[in-house]
N, CA and C atoms of all chains as a GROMACS GRO file, in nm:
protein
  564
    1UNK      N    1  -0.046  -2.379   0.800
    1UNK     CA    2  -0.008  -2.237   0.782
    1UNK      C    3  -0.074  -2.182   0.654
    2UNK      N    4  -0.212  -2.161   0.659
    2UNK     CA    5  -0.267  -2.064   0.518
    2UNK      C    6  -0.232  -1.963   0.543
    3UNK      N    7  -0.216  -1.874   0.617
    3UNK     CA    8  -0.203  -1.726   0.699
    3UNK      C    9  -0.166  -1.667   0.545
    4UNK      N   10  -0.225  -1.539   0.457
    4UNK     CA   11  -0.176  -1.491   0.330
    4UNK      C   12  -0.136  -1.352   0.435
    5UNK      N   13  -0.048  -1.290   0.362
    5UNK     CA   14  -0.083  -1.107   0.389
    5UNK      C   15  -0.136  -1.023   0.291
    6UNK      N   16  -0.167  -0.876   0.348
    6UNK     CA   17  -0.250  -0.836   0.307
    6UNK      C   18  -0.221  -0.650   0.326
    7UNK      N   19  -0.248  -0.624   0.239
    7UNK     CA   20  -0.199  -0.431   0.289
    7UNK      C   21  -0.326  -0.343   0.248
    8UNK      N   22  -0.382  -0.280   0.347
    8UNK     CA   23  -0.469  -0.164   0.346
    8UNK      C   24  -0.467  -0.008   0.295
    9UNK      N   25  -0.430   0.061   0.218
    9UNK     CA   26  -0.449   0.185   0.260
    9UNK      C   27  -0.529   0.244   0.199
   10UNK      N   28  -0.558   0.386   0.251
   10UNK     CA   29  -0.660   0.456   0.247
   10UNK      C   30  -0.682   0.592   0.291
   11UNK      N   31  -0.760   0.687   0.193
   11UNK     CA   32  -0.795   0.818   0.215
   11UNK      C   33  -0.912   0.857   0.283
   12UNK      N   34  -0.940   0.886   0.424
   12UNK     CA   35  -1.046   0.908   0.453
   12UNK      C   36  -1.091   1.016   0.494
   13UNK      N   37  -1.161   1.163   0.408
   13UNK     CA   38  -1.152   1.272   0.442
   13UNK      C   39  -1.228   1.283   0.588
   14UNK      N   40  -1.318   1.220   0.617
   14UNK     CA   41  -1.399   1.215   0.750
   14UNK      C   42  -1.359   1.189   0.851
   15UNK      N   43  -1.279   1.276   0.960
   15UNK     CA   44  -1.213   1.237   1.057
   15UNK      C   45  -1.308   1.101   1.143
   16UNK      N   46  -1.433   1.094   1.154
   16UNK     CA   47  -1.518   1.024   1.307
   16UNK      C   48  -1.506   0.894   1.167
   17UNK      N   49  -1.507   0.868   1.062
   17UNK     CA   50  -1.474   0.773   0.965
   17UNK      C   51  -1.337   0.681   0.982
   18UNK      N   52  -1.267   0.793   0.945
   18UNK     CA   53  -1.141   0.715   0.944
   18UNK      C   54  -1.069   0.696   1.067
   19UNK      N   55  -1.098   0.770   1.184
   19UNK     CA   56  -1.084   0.648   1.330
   19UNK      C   57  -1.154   0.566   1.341
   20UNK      N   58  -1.240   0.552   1.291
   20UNK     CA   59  -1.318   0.398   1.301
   20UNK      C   60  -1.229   0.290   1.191
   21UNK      N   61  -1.235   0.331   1.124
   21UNK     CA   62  -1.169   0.243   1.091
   21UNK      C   63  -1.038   0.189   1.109
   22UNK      N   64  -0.974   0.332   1.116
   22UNK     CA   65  -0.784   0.294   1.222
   22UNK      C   66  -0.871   0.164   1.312
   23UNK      N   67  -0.974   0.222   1.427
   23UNK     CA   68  -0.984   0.108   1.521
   23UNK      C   69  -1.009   0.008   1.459
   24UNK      N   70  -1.089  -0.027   1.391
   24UNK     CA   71  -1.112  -0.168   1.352
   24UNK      C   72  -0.967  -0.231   1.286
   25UNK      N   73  -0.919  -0.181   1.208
   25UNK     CA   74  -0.822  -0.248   1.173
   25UNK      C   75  -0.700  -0.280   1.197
   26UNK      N   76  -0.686  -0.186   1.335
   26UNK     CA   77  -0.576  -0.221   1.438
   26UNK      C   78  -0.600  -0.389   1.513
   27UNK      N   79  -0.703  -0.386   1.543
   27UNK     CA   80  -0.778  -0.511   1.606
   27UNK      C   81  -0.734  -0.664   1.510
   28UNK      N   82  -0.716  -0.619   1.402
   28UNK     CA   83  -0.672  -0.721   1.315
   28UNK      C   84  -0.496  -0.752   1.258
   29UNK      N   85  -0.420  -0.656   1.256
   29UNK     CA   86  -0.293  -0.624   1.182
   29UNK      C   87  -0.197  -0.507   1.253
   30UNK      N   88  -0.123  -0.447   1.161
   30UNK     CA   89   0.024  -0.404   1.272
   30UNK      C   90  -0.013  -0.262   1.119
   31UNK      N   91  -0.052  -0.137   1.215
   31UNK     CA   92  -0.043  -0.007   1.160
   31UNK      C   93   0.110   0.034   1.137
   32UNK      N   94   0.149   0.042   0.988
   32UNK     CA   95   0.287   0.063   0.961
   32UNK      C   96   0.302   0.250   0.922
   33UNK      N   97   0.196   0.250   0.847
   33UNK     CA   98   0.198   0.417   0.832
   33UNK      C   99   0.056   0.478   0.907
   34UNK      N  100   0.058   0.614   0.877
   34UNK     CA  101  -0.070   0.666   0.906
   34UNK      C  102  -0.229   0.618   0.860
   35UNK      N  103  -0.188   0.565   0.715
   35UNK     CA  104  -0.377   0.462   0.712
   35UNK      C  105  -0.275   0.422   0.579
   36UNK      N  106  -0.184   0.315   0.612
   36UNK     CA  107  -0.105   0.196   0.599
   36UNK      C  108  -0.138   0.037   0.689
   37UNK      N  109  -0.223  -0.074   0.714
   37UNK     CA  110  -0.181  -0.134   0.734
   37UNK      C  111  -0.121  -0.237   0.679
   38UNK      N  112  -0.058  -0.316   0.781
   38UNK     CA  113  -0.055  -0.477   0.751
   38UNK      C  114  -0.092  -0.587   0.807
   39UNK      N  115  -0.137  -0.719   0.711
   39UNK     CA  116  -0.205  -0.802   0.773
   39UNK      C  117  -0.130  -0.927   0.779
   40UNK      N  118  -0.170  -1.017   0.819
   40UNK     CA  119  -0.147  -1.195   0.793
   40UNK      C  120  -0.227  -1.215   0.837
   41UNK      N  121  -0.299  -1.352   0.760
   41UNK     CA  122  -0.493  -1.386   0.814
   41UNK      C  123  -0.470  -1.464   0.762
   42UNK      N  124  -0.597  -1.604   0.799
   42UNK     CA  125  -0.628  -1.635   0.698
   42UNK      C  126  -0.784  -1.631   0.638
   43UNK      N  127  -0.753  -1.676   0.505
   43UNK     CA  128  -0.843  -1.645   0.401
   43UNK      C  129  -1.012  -1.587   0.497
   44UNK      N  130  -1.064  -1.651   0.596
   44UNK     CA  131  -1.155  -1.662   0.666
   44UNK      C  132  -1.160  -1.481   0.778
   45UNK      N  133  -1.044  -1.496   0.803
   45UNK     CA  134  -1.057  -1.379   0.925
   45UNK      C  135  -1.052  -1.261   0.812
   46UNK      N  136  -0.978  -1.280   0.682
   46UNK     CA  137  -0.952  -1.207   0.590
   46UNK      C  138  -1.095  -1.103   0.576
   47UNK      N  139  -1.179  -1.231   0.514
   47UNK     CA  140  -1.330  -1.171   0.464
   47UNK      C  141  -1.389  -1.107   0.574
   48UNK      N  142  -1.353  -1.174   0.721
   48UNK     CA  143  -1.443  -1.095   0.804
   48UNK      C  144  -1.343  -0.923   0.822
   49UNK      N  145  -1.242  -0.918   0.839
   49UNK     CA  146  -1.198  -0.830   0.780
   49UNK      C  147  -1.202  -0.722   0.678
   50UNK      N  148  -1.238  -0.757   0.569
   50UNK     CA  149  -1.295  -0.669   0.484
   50UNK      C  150  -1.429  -0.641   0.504
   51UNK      N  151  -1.530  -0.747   0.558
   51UNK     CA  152  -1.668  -0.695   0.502
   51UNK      C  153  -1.658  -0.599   0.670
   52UNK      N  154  -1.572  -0.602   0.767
   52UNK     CA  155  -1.604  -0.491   0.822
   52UNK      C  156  -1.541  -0.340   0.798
   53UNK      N  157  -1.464  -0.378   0.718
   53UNK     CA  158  -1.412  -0.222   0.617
   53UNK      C  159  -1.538  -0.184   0.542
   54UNK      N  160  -1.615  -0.233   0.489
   54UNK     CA  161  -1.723  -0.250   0.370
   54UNK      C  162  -1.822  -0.139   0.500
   55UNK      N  163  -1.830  -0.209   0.584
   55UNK     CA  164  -1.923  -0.130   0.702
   55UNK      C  165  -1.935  -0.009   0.769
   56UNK      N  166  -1.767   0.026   0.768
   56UNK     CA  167  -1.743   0.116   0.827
   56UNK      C  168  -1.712   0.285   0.735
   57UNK      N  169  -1.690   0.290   0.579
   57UNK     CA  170  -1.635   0.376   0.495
   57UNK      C  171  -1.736   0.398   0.410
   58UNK      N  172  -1.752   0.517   0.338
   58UNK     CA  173  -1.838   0.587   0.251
   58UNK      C  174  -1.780   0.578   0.110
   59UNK      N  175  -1.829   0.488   0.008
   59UNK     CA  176  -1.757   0.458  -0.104
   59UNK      C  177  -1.772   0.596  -0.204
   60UNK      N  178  -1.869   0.653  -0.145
   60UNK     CA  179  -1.881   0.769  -0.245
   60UNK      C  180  -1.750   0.876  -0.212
   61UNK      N  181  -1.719   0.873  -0.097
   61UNK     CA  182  -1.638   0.959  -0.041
   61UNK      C  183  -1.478   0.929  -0.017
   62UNK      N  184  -1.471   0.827   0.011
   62UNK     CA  185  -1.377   0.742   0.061
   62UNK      C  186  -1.269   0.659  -0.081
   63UNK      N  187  -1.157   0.696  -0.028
   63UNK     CA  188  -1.087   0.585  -0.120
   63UNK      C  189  -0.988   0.442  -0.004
   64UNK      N  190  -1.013   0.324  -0.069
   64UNK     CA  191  -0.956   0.247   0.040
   64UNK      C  192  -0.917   0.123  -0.077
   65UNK      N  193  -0.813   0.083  -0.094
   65UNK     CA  194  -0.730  -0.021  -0.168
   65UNK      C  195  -0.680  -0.099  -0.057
   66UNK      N  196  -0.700  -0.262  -0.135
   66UNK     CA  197  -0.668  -0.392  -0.068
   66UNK      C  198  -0.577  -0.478  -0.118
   67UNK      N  199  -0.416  -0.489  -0.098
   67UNK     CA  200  -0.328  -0.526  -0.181
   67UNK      C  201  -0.300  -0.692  -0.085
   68UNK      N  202  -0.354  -0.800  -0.175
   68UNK     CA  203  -0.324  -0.892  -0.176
   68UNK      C  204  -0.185  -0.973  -0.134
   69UNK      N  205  -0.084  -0.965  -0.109
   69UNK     CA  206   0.089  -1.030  -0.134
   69UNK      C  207   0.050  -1.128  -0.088
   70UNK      N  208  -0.044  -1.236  -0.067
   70UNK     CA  209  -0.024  -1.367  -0.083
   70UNK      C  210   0.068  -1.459  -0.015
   71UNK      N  211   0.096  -1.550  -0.028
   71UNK     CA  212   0.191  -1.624   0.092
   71UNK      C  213   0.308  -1.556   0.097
   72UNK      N  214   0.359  -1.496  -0.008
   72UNK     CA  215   0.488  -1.459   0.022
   72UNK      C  216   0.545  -1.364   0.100
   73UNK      N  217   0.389  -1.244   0.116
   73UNK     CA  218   0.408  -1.193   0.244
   73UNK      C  219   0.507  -1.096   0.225
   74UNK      N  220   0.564  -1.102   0.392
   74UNK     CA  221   0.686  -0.962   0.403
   74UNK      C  222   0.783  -0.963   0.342
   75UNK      N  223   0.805  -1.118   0.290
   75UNK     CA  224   0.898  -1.093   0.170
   75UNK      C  225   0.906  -1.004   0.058
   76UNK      N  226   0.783  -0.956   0.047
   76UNK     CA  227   0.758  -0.894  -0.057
   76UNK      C  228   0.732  -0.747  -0.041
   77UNK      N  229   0.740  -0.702   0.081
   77UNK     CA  230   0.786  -0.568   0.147
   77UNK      C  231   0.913  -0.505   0.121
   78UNK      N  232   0.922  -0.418   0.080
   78UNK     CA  233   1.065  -0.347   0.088
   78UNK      C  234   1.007  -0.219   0.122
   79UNK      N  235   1.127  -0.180   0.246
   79UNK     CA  236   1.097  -0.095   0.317
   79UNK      C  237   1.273   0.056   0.340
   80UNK      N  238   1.258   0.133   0.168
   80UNK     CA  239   1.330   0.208   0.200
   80UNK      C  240   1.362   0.314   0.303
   81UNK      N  241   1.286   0.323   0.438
   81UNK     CA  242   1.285   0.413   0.506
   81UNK      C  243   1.163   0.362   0.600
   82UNK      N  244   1.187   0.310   0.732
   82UNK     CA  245   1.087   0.269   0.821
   82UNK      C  246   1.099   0.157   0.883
   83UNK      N  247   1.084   0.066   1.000
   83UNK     CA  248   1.020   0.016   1.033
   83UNK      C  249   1.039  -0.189   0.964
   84UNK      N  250   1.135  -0.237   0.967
   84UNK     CA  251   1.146  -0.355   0.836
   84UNK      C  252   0.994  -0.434   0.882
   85UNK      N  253   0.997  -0.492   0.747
   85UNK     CA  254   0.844  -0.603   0.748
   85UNK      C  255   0.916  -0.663   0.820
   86UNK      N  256   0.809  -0.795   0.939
   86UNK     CA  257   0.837  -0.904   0.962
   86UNK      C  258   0.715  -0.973   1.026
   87UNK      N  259   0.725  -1.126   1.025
   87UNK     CA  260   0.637  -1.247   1.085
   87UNK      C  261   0.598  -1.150   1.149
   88UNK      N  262   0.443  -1.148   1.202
   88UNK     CA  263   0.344  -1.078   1.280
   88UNK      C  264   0.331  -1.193   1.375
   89UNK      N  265   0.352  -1.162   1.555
   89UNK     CA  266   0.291  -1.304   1.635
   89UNK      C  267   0.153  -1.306   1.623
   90UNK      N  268   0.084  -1.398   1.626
   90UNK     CA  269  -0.087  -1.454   1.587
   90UNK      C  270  -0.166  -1.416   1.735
   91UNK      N  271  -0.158  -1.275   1.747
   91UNK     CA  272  -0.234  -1.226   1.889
   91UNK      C  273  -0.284  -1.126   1.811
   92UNK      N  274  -0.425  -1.079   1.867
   92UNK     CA  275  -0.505  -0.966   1.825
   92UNK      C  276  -0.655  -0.925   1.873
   93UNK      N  277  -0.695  -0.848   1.924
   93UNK     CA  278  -0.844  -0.844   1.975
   93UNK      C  279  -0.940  -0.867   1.897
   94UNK      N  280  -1.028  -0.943   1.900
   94UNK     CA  281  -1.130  -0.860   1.734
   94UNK      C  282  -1.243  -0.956   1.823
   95UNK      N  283   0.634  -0.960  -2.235
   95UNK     CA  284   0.583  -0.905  -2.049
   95UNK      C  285   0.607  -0.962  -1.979
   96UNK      N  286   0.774  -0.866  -1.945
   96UNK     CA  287   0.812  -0.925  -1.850
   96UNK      C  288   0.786  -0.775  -1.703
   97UNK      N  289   0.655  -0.705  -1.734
   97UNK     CA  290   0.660  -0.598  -1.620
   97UNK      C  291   0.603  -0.679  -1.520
   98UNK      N  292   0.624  -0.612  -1.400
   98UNK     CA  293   0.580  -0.651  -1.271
   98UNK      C  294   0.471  -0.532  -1.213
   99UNK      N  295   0.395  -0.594  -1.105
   99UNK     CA  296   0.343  -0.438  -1.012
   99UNK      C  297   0.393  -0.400  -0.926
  100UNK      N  298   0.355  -0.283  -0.869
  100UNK     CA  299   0.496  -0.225  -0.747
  100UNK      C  300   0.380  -0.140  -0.684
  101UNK      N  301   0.353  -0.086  -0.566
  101UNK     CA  302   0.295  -0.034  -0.479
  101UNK      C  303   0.392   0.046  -0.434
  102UNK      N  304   0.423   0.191  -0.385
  102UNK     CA  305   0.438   0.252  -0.318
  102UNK      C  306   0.402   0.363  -0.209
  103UNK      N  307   0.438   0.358  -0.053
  103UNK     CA  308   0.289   0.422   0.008
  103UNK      C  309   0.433   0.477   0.125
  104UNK      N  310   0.419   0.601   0.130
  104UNK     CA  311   0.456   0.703   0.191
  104UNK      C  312   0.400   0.777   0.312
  105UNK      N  313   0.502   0.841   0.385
  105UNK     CA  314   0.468   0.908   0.543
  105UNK      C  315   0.550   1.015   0.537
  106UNK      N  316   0.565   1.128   0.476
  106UNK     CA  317   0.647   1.220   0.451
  106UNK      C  318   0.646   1.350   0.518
  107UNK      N  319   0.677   1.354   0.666
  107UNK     CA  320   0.651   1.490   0.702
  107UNK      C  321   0.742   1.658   0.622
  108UNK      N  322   0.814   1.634   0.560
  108UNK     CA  323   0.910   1.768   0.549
  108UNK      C  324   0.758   1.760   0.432
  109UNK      N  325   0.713   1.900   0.369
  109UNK     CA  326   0.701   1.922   0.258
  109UNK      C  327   0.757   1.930   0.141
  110UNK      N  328   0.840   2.006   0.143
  110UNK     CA  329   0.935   1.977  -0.006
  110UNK      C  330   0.961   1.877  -0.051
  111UNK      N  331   1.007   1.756   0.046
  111UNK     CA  332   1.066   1.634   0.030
  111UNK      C  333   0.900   1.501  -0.057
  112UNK      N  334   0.882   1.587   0.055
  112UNK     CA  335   0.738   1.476   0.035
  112UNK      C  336   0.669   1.549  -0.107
  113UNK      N  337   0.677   1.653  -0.130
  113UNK     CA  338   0.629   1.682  -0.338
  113UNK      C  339   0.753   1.621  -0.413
  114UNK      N  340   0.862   1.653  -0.391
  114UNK     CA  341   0.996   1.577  -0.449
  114UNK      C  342   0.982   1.463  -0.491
  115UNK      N  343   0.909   1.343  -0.342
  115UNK     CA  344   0.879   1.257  -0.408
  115UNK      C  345   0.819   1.219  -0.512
  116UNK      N  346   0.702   1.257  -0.481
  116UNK     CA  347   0.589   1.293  -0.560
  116UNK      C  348   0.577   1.282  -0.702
  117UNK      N  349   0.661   1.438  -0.763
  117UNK     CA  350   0.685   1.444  -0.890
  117UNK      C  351   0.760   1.290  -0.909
  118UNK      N  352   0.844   1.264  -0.838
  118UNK     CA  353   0.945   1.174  -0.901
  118UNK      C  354   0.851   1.029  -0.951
  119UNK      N  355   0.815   1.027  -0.891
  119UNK     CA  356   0.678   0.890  -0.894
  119UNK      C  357   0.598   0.883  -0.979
  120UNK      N  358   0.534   1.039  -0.998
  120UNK     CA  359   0.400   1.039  -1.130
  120UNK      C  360   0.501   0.983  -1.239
  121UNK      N  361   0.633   1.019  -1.229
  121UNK     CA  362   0.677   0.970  -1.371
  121UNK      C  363   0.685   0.832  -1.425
  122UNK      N  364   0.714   0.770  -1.362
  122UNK     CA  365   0.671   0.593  -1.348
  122UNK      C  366   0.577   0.504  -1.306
  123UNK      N  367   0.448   0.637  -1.242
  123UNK     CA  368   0.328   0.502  -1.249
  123UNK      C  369   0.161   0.627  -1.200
  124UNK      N  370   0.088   0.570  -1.137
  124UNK     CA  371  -0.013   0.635  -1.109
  124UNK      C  372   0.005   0.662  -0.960
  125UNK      N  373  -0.079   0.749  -0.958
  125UNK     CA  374  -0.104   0.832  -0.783
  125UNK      C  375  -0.254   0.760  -0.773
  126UNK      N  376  -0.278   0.698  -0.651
  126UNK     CA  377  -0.408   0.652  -0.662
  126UNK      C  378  -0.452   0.681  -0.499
  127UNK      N  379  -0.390   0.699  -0.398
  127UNK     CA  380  -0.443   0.788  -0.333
  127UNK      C  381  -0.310   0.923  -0.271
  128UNK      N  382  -0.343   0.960  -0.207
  128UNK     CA  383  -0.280   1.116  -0.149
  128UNK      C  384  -0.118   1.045  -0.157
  129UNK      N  385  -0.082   0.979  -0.079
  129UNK     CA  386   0.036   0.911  -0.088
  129UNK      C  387   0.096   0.785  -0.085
  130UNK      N  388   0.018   0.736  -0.206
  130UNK     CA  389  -0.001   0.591  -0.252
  130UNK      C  390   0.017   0.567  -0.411
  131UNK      N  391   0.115   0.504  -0.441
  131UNK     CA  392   0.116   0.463  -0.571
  131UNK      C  393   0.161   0.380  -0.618
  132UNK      N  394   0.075   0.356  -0.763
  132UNK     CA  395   0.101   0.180  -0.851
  132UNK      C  396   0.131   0.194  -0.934
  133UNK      N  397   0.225   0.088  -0.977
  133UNK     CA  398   0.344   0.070  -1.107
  133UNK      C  399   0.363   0.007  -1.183
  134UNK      N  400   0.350  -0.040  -1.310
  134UNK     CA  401   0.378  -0.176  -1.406
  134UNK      C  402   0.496  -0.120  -1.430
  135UNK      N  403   0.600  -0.204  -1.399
  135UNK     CA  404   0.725  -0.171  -1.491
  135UNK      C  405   0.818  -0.322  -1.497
  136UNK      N  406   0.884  -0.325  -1.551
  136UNK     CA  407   1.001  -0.392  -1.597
  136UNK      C  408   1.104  -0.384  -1.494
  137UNK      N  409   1.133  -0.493  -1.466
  137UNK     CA  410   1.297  -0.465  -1.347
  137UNK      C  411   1.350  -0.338  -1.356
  138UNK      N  412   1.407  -0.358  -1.439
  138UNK     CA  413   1.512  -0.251  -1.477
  138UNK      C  414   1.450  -0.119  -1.460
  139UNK      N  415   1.342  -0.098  -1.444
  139UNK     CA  416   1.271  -0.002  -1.478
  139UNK      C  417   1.272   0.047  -1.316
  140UNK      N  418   1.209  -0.074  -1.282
  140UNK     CA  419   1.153  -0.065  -1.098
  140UNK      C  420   1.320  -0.027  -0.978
  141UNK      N  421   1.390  -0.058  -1.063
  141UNK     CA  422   1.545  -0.051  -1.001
  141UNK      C  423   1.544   0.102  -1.052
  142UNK      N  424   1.574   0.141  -1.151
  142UNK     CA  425   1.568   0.348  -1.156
  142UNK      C  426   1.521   0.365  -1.063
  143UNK      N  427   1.353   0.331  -1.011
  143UNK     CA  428   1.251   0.450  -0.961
  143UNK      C  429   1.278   0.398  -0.860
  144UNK      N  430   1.334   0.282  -0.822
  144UNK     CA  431   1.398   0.274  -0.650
  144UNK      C  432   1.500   0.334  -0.643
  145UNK      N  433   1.614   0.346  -0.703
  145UNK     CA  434   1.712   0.452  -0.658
  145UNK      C  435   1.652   0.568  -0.687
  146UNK      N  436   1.586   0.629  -0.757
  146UNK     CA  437   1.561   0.770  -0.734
  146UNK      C  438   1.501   0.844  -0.595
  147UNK      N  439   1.419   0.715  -0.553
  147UNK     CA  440   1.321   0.725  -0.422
  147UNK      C  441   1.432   0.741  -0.347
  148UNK      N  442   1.517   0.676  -0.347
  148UNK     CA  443   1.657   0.653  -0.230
  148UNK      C  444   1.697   0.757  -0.206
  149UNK      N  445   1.725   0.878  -0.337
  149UNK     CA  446   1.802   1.008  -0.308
  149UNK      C  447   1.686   1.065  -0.265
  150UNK      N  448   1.595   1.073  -0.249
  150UNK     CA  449   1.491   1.158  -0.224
  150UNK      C  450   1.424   1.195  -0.094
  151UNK      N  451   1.451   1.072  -0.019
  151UNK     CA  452   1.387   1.061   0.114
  151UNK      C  453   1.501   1.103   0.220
  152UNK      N  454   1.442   1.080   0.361
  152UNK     CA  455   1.563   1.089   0.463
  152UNK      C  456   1.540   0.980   0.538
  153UNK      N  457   1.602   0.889   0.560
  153UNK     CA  458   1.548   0.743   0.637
  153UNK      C  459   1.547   0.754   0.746
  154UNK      N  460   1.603   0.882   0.849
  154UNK     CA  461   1.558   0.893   0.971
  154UNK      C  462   1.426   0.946   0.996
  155UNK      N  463   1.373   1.038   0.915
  155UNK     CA  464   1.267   1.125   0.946
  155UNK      C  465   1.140   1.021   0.838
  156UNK      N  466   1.142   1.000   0.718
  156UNK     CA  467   1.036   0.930   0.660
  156UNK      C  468   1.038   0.808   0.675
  157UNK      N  469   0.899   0.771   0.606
  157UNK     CA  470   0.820   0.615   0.638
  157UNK      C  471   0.833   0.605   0.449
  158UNK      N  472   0.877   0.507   0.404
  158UNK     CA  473   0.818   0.484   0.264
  158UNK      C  474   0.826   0.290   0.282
  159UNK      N  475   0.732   0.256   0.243
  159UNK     CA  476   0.728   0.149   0.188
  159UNK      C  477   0.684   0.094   0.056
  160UNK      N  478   0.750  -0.075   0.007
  160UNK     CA  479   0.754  -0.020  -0.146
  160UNK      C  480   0.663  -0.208  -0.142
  161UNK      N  481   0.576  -0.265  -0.213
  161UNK     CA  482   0.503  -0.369  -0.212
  161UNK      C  483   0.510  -0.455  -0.361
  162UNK      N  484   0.604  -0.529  -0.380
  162UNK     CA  485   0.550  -0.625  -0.480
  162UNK      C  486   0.477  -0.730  -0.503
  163UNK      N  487   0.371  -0.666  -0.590
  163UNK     CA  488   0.250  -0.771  -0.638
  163UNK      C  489   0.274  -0.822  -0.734
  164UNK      N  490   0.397  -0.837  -0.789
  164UNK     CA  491   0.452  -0.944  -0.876
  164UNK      C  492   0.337  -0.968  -0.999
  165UNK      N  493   0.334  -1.049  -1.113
  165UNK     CA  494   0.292  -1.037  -1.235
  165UNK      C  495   0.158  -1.017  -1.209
  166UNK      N  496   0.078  -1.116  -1.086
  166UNK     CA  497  -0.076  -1.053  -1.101
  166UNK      C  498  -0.125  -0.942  -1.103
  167UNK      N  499  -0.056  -0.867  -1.038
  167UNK     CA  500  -0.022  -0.691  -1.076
  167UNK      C  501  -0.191  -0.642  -1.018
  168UNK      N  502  -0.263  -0.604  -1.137
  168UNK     CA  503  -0.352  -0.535  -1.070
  168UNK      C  504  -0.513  -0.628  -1.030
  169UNK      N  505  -0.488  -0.766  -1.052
  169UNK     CA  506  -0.571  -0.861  -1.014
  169UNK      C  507  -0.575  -0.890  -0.834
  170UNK      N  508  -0.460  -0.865  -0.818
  170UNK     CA  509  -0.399  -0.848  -0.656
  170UNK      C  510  -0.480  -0.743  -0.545
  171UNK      N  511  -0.478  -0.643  -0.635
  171UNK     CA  512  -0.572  -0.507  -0.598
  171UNK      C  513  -0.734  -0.562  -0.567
  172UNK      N  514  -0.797  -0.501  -0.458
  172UNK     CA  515  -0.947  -0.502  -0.443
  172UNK      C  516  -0.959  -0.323  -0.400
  173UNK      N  517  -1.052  -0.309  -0.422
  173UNK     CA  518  -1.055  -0.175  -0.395
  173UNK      C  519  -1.233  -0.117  -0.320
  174UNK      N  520  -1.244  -0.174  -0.221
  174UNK     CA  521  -1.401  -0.113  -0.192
  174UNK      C  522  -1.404  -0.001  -0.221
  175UNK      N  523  -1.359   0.088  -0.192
  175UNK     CA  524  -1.380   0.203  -0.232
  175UNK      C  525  -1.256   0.297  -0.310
  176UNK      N  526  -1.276   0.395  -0.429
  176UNK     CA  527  -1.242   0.435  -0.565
  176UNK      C  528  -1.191   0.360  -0.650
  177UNK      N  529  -1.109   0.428  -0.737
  177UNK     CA  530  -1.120   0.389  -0.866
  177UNK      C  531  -1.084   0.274  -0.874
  178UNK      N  532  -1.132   0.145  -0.984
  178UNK     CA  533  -1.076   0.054  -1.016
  178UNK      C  534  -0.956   0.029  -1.010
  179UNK      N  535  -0.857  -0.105  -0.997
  179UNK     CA  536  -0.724  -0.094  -1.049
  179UNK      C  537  -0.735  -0.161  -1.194
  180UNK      N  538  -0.616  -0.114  -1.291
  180UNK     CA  539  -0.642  -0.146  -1.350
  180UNK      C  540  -0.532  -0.208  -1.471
  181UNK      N  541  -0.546  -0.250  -1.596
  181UNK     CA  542  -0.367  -0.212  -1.657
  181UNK      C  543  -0.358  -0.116  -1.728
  182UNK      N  544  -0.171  -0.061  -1.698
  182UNK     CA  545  -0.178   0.084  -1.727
  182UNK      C  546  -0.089   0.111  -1.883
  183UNK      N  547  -0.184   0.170  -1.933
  183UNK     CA  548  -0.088   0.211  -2.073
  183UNK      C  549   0.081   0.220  -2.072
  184UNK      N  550   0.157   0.207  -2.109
  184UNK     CA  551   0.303   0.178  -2.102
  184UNK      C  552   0.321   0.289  -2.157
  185UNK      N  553   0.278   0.467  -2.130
  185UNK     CA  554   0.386   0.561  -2.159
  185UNK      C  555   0.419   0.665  -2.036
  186UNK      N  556   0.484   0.687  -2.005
  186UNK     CA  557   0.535   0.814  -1.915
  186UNK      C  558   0.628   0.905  -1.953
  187UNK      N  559   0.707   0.973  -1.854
  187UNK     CA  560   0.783   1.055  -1.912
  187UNK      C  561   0.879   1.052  -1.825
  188UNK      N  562   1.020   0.997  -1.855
  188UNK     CA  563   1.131   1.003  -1.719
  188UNK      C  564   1.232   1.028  -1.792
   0.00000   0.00000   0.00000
């Protein structure tokens, strides 16, 4: 069990941008807000994960933060209003 | 240093509610995207700006989630795209 989690979000003023990327990163994790996700990976699917964020967004334009939580995961979620964290089952298209 | 990091990332349809938050937040940490924000604080500290969030929201209608990155704080952070994370001067105004 390496599986870390992992949280996405991001400003993407470019609508044909930032559905690409919703899609891609649905394919990987569980969309909690509007360009909120969450992940569990491991370290390996992780990178391929990011370097296809890296592919898809305009750094000049774009803001997109990658929050690490590490094994501890959804534990480390608190969720005043929404949706509670939990274990993600290990199914996903990509 | 005993502060911690704290992530908070929001889905706020009412307007009022969702600037309410808002203000309430710049006061304890940075806005780093539209409705996303990071925190060094001290327990005690992170316990205020969670109950304040509490009166603020409506848990049927909003999404808020709250992320601890615990002491690595802003080493946790990757950011392909904007600003660095970084550590944050220890003054605000609450």
């Amino acid at each position: 069990m390496d599986e870390r989690w992992y949280v996405v979000a991001y400003d993407i003023p470019d609508t044909r941008r930032r559905e690409a990327l919703a899609a891609w990163l649905e394919g990987w994790g569980e969309r909690v807000q509007r360009s909120v996700f969450e992940f569990e990976l491991r370290p390996a699917e992780f990178a391929r994960m990011l370097a296809g964020i890296r592919t898809r967004i305009d750094p000049a334009a774009d803001q997109v933060r990658v929050y690490h939580l590490g094994a501890r995961g959804y534990r480390s979620i608190e969720v005043p209003a929404g949706p509670p964290a939990r274990p993600r089952p290990r199914w996903f298209i990509v």
